[in-house]
C-alpha positions as protocol buffer text, in pm:
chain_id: "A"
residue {
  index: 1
  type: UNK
  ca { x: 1132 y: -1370 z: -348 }
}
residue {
  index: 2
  type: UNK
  ca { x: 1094 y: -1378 z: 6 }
}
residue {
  index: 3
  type: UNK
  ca { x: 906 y: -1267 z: 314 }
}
residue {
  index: 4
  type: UNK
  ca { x: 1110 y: -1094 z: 459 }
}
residue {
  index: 5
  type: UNK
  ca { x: 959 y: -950 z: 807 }
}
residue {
  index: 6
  type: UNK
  ca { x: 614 y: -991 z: 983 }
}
residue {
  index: 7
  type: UNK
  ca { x: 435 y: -661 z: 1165 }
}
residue {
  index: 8
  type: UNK
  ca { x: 234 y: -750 z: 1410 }
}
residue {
  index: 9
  type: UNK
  ca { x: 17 y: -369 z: 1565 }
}
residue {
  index: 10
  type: UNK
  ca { x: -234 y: -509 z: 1878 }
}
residue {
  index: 11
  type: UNK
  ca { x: -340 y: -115 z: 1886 }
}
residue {
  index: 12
  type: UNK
  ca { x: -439 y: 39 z: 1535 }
}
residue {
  index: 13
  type: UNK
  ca { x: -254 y: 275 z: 1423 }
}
residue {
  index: 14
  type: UNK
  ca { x: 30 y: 235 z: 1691 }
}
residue {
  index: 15
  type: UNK
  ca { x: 361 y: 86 z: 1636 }
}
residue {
  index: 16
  type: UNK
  ca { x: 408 y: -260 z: 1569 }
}
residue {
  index: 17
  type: UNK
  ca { x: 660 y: -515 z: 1606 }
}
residue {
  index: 18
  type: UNK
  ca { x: 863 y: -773 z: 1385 }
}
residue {
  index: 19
  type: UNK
  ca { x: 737 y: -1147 z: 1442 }
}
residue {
  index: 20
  type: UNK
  ca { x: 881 y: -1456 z: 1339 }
}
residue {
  index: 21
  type: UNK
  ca { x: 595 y: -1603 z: 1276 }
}
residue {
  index: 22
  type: UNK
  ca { x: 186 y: -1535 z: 1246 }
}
residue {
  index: 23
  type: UNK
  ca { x: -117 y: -1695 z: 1149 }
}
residue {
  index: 24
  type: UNK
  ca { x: -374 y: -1548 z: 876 }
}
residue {
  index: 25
  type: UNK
  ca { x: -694 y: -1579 z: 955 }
}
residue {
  index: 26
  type: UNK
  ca { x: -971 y: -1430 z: 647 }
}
residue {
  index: 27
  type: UNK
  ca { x: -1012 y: -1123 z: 886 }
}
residue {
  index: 28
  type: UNK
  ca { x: -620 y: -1066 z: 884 }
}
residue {
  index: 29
  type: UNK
  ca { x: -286 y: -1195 z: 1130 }
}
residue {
  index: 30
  type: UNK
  ca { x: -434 y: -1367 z: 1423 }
}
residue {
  index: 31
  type: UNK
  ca { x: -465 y: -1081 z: 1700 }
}
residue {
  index: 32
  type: UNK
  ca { x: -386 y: -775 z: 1503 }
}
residue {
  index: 33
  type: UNK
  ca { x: -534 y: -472 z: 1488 }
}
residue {
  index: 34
  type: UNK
  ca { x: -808 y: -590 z: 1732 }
}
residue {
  index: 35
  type: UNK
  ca { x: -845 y: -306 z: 1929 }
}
residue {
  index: 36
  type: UNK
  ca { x: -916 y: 86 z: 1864 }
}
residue {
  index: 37
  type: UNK
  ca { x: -908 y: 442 z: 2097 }
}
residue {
  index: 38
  type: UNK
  ca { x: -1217 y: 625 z: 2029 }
}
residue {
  index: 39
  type: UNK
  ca { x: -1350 y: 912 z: 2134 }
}
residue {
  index: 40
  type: UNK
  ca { x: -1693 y: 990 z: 2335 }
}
residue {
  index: 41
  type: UNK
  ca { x: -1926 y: 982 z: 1992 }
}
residue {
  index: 42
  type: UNK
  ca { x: -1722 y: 634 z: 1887 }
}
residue {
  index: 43
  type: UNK
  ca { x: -1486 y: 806 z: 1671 }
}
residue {
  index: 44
  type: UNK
  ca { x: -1167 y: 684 z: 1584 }
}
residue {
  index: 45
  type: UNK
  ca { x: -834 y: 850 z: 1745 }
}
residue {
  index: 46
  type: UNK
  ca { x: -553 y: 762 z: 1529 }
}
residue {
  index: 47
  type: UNK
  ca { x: -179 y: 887 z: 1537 }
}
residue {
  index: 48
  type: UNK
  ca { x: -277 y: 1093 z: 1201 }
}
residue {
  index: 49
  type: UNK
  ca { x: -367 y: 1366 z: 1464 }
}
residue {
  index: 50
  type: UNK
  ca { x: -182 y: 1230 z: 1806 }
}
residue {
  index: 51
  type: UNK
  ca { x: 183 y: 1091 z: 1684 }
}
residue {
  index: 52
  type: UNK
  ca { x: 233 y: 1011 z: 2053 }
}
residue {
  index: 53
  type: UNK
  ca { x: 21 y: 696 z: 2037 }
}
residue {
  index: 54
  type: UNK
  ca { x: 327 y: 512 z: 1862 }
}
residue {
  index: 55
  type: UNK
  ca { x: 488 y: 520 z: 2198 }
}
residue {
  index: 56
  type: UNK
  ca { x: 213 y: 332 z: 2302 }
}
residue {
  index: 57
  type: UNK
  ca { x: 350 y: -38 z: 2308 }
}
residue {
  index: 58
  type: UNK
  ca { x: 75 y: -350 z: 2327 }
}
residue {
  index: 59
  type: UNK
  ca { x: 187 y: -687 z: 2409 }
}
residue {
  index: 60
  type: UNK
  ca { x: -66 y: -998 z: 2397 }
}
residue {
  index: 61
  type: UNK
  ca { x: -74 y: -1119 z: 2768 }
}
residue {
  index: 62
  type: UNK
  ca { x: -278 y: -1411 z: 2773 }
}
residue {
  index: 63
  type: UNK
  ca { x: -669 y: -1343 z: 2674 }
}
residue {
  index: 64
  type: UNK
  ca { x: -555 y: -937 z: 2765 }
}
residue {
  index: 65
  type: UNK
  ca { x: -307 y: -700 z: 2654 }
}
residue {
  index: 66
  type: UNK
  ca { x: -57 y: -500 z: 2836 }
}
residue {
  index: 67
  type: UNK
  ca { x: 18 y: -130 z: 2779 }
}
residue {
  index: 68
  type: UNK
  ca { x: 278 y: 41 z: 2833 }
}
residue {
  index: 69
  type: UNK
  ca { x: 409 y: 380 z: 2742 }
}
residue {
  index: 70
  type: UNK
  ca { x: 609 y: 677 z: 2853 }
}
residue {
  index: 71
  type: UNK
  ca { x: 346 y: 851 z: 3108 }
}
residue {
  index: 72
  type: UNK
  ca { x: 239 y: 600 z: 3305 }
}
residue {
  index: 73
  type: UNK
  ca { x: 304 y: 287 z: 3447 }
}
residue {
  index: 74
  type: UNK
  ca { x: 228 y: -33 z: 3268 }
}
residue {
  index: 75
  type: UNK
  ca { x: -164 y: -177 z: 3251 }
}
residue {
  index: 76
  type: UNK
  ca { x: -316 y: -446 z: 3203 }
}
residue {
  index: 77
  type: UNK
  ca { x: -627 y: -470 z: 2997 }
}
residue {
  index: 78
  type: UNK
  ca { x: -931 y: -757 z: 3005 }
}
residue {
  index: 79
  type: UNK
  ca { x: -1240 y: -614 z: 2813 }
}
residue {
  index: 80
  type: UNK
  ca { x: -1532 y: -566 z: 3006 }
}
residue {
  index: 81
  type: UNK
  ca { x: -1869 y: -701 z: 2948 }
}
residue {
  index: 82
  type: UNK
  ca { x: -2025 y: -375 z: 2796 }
}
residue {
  index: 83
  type: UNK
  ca { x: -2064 y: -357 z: 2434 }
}
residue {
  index: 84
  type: UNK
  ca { x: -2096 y: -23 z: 2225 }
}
residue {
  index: 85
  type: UNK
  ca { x: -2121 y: 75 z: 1869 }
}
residue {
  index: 86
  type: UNK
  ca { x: -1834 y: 214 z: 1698 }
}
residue {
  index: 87
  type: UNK
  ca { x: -1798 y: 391 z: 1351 }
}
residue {
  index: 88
  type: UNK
  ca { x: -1510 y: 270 z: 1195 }
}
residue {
  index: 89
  type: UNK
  ca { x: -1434 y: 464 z: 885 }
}
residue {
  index: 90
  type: UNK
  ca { x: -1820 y: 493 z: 795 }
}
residue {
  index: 91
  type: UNK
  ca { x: -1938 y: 159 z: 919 }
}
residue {
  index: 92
  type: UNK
  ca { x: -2104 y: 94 z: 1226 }
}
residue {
  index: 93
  type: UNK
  ca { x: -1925 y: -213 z: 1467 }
}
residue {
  index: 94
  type: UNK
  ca { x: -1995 y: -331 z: 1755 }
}
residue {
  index: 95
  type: UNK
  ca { x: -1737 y: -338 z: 1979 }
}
residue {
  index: 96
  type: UNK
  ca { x: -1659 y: -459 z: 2336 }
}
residue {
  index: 97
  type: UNK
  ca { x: -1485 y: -143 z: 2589 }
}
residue {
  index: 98
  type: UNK
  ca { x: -1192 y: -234 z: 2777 }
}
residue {
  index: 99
  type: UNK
  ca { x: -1255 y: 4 z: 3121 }
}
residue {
  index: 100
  type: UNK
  ca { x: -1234 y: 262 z: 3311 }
}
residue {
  index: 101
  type: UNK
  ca { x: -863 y: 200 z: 3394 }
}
residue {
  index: 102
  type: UNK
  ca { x: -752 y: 186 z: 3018 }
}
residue {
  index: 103
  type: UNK
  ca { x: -958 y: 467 z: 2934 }
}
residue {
  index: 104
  type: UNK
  ca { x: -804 y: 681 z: 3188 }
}
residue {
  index: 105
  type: UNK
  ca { x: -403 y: 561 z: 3062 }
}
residue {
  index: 106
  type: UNK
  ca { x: -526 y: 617 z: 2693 }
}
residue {
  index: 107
  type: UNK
  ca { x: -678 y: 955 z: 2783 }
}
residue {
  index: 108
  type: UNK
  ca { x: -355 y: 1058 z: 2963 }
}
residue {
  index: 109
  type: UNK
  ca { x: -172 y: 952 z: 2673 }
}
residue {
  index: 110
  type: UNK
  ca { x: -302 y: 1202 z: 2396 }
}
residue {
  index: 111
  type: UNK
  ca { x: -413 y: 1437 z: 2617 }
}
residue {
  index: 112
  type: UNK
  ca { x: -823 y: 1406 z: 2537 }
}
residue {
  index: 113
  type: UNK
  ca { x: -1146 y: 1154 z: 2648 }
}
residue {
  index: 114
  type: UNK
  ca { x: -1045 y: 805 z: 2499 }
}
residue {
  index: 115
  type: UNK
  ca { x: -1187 y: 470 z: 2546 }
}
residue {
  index: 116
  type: UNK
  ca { x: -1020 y: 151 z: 2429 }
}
residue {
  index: 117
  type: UNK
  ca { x: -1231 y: -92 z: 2281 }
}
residue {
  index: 118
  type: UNK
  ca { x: -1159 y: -463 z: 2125 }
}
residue {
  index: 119
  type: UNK
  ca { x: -1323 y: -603 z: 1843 }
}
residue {
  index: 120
  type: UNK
  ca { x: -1410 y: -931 z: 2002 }
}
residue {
  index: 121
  type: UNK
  ca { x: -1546 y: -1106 z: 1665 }
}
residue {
  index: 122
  type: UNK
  ca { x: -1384 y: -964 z: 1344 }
}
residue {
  index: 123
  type: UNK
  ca { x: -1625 y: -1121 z: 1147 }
}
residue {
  index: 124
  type: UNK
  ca { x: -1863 y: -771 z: 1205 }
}
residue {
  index: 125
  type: UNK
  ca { x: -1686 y: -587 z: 949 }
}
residue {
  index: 126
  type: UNK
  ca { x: -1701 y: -673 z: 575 }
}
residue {
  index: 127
  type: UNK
  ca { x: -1456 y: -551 z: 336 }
}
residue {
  index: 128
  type: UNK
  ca { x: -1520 y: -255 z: 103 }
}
residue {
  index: 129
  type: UNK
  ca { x: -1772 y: -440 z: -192 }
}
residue {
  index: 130
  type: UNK
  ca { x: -1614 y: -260 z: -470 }
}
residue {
  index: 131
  type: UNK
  ca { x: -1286 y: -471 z: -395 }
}
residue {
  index: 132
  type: UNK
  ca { x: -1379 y: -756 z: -198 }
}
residue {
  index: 133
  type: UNK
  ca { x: -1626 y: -1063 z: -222 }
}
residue {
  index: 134
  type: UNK
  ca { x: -1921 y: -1061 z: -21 }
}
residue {
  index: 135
  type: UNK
  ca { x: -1776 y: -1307 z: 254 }
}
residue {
  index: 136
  type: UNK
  ca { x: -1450 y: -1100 z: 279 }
}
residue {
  index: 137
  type: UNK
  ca { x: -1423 y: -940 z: 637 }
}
residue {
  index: 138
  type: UNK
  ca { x: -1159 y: -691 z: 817 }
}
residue {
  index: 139
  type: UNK
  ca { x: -1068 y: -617 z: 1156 }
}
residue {
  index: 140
  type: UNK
  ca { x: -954 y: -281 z: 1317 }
}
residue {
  index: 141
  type: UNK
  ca { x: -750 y: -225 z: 1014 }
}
residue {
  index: 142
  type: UNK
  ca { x: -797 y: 99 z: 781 }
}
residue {
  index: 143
  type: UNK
  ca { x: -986 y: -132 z: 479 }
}
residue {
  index: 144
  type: UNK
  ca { x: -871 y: -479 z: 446 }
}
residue {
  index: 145
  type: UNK
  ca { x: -690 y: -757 z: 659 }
}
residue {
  index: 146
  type: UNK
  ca { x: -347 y: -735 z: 548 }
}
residue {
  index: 147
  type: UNK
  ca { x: -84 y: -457 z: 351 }
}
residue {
  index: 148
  type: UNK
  ca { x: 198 y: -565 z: 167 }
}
residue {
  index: 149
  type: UNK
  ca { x: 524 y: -357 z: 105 }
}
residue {
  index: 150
  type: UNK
  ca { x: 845 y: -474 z: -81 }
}
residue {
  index: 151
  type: UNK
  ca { x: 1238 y: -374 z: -12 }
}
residue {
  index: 152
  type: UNK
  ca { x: 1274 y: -281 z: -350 }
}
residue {
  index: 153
  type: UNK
  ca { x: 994 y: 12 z: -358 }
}
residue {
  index: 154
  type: UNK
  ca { x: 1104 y: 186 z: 9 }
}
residue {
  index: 155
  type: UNK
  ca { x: 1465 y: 178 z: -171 }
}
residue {
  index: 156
  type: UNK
  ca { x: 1341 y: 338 z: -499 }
}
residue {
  index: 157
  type: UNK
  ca { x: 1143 y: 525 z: -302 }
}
residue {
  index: 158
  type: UNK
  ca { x: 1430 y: 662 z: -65 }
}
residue {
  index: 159
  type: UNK
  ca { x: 1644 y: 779 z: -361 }
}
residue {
  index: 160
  type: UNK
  ca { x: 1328 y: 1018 z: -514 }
}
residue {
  index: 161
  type: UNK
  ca { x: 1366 y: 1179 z: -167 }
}
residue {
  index: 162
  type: UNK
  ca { x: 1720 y: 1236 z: -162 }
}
residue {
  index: 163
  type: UNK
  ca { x: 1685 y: 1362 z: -529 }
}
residue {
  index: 164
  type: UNK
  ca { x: 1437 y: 1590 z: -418 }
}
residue {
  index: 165
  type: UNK
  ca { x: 1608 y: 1697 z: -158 }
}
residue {
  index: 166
  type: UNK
  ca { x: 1925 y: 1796 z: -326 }
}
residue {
  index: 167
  type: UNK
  ca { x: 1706 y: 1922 z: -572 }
}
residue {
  index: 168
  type: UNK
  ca { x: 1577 y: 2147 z: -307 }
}
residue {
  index: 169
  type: UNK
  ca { x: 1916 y: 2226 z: -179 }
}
residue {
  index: 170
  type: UNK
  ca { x: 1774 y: 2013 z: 178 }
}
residue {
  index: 171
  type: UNK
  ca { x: 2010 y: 1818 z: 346 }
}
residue {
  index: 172
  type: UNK
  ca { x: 2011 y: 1434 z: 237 }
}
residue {
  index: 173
  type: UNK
  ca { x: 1757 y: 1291 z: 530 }
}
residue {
  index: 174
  type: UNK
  ca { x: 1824 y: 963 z: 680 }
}
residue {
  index: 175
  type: UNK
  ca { x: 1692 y: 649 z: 456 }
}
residue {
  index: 176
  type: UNK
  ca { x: 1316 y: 642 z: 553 }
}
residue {
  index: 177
  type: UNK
  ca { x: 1201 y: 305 z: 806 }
}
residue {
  index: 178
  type: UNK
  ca { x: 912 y: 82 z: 638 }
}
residue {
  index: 179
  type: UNK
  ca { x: 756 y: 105 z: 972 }
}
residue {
  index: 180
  type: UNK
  ca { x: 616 y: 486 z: 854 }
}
residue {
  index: 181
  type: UNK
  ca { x: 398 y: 242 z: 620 }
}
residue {
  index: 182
  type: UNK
  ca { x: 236 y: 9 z: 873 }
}
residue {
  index: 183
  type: UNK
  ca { x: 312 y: -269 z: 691 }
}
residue {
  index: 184
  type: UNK
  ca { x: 149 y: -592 z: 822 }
}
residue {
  index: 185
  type: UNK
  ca { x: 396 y: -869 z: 551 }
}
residue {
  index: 186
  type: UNK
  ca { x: 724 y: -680 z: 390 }
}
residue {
  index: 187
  type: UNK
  ca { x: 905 y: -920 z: 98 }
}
residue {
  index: 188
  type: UNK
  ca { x: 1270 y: -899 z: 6 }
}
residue {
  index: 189
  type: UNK
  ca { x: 1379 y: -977 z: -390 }
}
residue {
  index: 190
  type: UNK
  ca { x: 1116 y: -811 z: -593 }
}
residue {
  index: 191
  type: UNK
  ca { x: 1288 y: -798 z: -933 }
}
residue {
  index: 192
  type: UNK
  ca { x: 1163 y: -411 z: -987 }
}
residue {
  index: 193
  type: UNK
  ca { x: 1021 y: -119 z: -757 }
}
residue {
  index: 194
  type: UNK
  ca { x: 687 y: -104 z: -736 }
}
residue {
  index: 195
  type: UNK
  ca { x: 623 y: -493 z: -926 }
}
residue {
  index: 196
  type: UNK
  ca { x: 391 y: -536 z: -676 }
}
residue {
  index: 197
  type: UNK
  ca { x: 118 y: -283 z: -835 }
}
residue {
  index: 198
  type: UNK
  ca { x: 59 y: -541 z: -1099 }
}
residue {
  index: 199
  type: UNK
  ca { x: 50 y: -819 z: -842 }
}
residue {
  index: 200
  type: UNK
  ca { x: -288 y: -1024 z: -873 }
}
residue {
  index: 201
  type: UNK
  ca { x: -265 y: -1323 z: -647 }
}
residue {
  index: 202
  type: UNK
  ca { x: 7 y: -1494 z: -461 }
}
residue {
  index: 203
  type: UNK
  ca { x: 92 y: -1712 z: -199 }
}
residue {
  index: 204
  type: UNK
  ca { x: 330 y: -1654 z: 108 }
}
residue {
  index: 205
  type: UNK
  ca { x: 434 y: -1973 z: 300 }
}
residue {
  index: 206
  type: UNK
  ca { x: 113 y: -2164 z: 363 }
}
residue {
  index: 207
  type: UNK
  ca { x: -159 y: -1893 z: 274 }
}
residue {
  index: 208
  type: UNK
  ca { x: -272 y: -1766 z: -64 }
}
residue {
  index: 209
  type: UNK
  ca { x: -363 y: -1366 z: -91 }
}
residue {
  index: 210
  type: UNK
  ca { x: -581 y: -1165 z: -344 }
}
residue {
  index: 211
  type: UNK
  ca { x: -434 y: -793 z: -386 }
}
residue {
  index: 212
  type: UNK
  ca { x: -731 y: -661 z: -362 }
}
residue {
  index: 213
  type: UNK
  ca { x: -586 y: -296 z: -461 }
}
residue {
  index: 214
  type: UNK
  ca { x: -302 y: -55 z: -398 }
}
residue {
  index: 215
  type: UNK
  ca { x: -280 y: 112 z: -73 }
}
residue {
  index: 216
  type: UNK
  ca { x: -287 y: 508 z: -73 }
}
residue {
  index: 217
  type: UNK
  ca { x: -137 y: 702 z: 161 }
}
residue {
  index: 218
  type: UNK
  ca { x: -167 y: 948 z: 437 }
}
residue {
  index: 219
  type: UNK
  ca { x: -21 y: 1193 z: 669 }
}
residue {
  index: 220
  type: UNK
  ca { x: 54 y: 912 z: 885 }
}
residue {
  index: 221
  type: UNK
  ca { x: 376 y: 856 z: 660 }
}
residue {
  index: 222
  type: UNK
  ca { x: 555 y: 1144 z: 719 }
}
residue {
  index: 223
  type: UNK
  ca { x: 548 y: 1101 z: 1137 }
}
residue {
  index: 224
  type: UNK
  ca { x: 914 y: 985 z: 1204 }
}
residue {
  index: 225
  type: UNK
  ca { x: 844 y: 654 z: 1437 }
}
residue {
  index: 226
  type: UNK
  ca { x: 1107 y: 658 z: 1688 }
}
residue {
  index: 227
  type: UNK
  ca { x: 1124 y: 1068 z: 1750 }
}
residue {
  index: 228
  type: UNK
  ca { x: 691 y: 1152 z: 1652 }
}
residue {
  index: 229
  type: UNK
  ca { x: 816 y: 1414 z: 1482 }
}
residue {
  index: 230
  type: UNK
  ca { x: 627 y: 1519 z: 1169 }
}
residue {
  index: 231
  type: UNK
  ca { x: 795 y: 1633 z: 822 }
}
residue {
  index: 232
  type: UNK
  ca { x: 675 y: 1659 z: 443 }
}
residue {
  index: 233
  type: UNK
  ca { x: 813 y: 1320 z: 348 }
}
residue {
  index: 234
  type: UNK
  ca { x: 756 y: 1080 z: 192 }
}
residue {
  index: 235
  type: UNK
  ca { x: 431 y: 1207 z: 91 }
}
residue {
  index: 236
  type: UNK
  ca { x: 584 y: 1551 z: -114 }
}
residue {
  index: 237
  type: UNK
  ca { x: 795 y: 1295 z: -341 }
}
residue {
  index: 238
  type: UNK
  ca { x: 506 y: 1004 z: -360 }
}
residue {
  index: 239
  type: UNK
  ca { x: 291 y: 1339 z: -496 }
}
residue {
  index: 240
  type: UNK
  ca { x: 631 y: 1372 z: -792 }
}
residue {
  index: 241
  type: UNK
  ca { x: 600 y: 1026 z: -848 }
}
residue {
  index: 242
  type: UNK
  ca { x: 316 y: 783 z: -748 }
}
residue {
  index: 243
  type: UNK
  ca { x: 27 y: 1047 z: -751 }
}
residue {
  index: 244
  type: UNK
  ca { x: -282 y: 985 z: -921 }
}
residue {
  index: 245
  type: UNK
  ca { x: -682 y: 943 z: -867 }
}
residue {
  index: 246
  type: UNK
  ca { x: -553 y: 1240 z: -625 }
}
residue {
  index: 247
  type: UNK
  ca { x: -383 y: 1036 z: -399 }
}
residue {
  index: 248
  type: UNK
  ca { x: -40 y: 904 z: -338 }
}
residue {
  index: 249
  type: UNK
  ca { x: 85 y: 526 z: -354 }
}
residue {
  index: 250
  type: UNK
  ca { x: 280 y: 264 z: -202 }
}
residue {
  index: 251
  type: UNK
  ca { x: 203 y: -58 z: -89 }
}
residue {
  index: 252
  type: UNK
  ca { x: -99 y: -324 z: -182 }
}
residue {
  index: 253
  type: UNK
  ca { x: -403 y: -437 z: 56 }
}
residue {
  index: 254
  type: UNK
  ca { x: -400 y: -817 z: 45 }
}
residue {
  index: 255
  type: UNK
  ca { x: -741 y: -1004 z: 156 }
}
residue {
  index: 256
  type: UNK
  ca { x: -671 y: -1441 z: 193 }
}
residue {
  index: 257
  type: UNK
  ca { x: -773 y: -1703 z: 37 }
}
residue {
  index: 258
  type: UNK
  ca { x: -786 y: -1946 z: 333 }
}
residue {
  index: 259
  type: UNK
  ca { x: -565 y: -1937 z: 636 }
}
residue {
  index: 260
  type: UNK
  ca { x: -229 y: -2078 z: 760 }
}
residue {
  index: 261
  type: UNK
  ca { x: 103 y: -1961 z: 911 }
}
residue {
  index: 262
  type: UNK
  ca { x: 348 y: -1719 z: 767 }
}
residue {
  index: 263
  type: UNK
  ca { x: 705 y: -1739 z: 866 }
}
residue {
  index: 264
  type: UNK
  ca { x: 987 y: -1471 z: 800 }
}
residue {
  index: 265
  type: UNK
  ca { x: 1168 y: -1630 z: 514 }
}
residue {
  index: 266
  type: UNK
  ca { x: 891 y: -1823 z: 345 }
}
residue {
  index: 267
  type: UNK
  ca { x: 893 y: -1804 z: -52 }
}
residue {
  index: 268
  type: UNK
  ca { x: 685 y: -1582 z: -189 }
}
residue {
  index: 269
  type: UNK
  ca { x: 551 y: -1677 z: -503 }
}
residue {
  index: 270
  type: UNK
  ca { x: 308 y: -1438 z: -762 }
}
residue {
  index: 271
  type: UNK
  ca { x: 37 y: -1701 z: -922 }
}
């Protein structure tokens, strides 16, 4: 097998894009997922409830990002000096905001009070203890540094949703992107769908991974990434065929074992 792209998302929960290249740190890819929108009490805003946030495009600029989208013009962000606590899925970080300026162009964005904030040392944040050792830490990310995906599963996948559709007497929808998963490493050859559930350990390039566990989904998946259009899949067909523990599957949370760099086409190898 092989890695076959790299996702690299500066904003949570915003689009990403395809690298060539990244370096793992323990806390996940160097830079991503470093910053969060929250709201006034320190909430998270995701595009769960605002799609429009994956038009929001952030590009590393130096030690600051640069945002652009389609209400405003582009801005550049340094994060200010003033700290504040966030709660990040049920556990308190500090984080550092980013201003006045990017407040305003995130609140005029999704159309509510936003602040941007950065996570300016990652190491804050442990990892869930039920699947992670105690020195394990995450970033910005929903629960642990990295997600995996595989070519073979979105293509198994996309024929349960055609069947399902004909089944339903639907129209055949376009193949679904792997971008509606957020992936942060996606690998090409997988001998089966879905091989990676059983997955353990393995090592990409330089860097060696524990799969900590599988990645359930949310209604994040079914928010079509170039239009932000929502629609039942693929989350009605995971529910026919990947439900259980009342949740639907697809994907695996990796955590490293040491760092190094990745590169789009490294062997990947299960240990």
């Amino acid at each position: 097998m092989r890695l076959g792209s790299i996702f690299f998302y500066p904003i949570k929960s915003t689009s990403g894009h395809e690298v060539a290249e990244a370096e793992v740190q323990p806390w996940g890819l160097a830079g991503d997922r470093r910053y969060l929108v929250v709201d006034e009490r320190g909430e998270p805003i995701t595009a769960r409830e605002h799609p429009i946030m994956l038009a929001c495009v952030a590009l590393a600029d130096g030690a600051a990002i640069k945002l652009t989208g389609p209400h405003a013009d582009p801005l550049r962000v340094v994060p200010t000096s003033r700290r504040f606590t966030a709660n990040v899925w049920g556990t308190p970080v500090e984080v550092t905001d980013c201003g006045d300026d990017a407040a305003a162009w995130m609140a005029a964005l999704i159309g509510r009070p936003a602040r941007l904030a950065w996570l300016d040392d990652p190491t804050r944040r442990p990892v869930d203890p039920a699947y992670g050792l105690p020195g394990d830490r995450v970033s910005l990310a929903d629960g642990y540094p990295l997600l995996l995906t595989t070519t073979a599963s979105l293509a198994r996948l996309g024929d349960w949703v055609a069947e399902t559709a004909a089944e339903l007497g639907e129209e055949i929808p376009r193949p679904l992107d792997m971008r509606r998963f957020r992936p942060s490493v996606v690998v090409e050859g997988a001998d089966e769908a879905f091989a990676e559930d059983g997955w353990r350990r393995l090592r990409i390039g330089e860097a060696e991974f524990r799969a900590a566990k599988g990645c359930d989904r949310c209604v994040l998946t079914t928010v079509d990434p170039d239009t932000y259009a929502k629609g039942k899949e693929p989350i009605r067909t995971l529910s026919r065929h990947r439900r259980w523990d009342g949740k639907v599957w697809f994907g695996v949370n990796l955590i490293p074992d040491g760092t190094g760099v990745i590169r789009r086409g490294d062997p990947v190898t299960v240990l």
